[in-house]
C-alpha positions as CSV (number, residue, x, y, z in Angstrom):
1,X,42.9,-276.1,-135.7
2,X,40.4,-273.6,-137.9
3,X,38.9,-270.9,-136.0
4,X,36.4,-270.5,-139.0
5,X,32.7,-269.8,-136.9
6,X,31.5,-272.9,-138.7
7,X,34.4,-274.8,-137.6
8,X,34.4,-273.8,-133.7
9,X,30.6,-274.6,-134.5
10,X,30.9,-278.0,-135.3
11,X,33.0,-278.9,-132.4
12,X,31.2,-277.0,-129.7
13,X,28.0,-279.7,-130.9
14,X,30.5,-282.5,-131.1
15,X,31.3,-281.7,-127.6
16,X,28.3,-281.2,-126.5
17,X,26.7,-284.5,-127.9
18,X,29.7,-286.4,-126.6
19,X,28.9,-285.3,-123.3
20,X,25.3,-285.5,-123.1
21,X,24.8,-288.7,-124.8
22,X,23.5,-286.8,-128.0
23,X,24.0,-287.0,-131.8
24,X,25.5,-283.2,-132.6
25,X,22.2,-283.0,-135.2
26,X,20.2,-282.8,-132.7
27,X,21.7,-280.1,-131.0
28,X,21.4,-276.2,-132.8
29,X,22.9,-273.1,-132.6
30,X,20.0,-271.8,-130.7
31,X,19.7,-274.5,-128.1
32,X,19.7,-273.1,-124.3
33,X,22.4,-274.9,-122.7
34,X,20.7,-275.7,-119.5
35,X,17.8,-277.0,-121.5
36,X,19.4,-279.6,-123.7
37,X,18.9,-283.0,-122.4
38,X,21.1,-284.3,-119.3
39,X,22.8,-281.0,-119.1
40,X,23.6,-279.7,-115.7
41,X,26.5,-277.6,-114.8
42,X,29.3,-280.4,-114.4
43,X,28.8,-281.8,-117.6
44,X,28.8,-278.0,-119.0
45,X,31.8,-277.2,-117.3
46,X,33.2,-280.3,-118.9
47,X,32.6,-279.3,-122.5
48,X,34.3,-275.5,-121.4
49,X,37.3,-276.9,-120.3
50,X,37.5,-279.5,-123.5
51,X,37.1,-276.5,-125.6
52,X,40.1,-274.3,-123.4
53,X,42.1,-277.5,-123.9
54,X,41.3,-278.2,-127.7
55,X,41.5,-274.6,-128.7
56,X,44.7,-273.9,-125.9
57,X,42.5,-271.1,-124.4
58,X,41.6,-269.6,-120.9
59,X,38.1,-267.9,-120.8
60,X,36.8,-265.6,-118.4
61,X,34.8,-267.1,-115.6
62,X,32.0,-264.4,-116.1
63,X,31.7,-265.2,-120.3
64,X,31.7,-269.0,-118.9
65,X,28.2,-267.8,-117.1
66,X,27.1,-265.8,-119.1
67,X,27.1,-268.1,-121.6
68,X,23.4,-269.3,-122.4
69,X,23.2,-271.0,-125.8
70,X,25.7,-273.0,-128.1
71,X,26.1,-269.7,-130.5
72,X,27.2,-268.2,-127.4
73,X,29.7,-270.7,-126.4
74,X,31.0,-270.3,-130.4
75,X,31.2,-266.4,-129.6
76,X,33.2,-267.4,-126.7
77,X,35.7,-269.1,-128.9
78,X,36.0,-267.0,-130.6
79,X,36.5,-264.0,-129.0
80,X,39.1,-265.5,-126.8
81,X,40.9,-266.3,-129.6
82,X,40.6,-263.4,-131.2
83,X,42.0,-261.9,-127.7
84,X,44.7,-264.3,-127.4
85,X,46.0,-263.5,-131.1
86,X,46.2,-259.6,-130.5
């Protein structure tokens, strides 16, 4: 699995879309996570734990809040791999 920021990127928006009903082309780097359409904290929470799964990562509950657009949830990735491979 590539850990490349365009890489983590393009699956954060595949997961995203998947879960929200949602091409990934219509969702952006800058995109709020509470405002994209049919997000709510369930589905969210889904799309964290996919992403722990896929990338075989534990994130910090407070990043997971704290966490308020899809280039954060990439930073998240990132970091926690980053963390993980020290």
């Amino acid at each position: 699995m590539s850990f490349s920021p365009d890489a983590v990127l393009r699956d954060v928006r595949d997961h995203l879309a998947q879960e929200l009903y949602l091409t990934a082309g219509e969702i952006a780097e800058t995109d709020h996570l509470d405002e994209l359409p049919r997000a709510d904290s369930v589905r969210l929470l889904r799309v964290v734990s996919r992403l722990e799964r896929d990338y075989d990562l534990e994130f910090d509950d407070e990043q997971i809040r704290d966490a308020e657009t899809v280039a954060d949830l990439v930073a998240l990735v990132l970091a926690a791999h980053e963390a993980a491979t020290r």
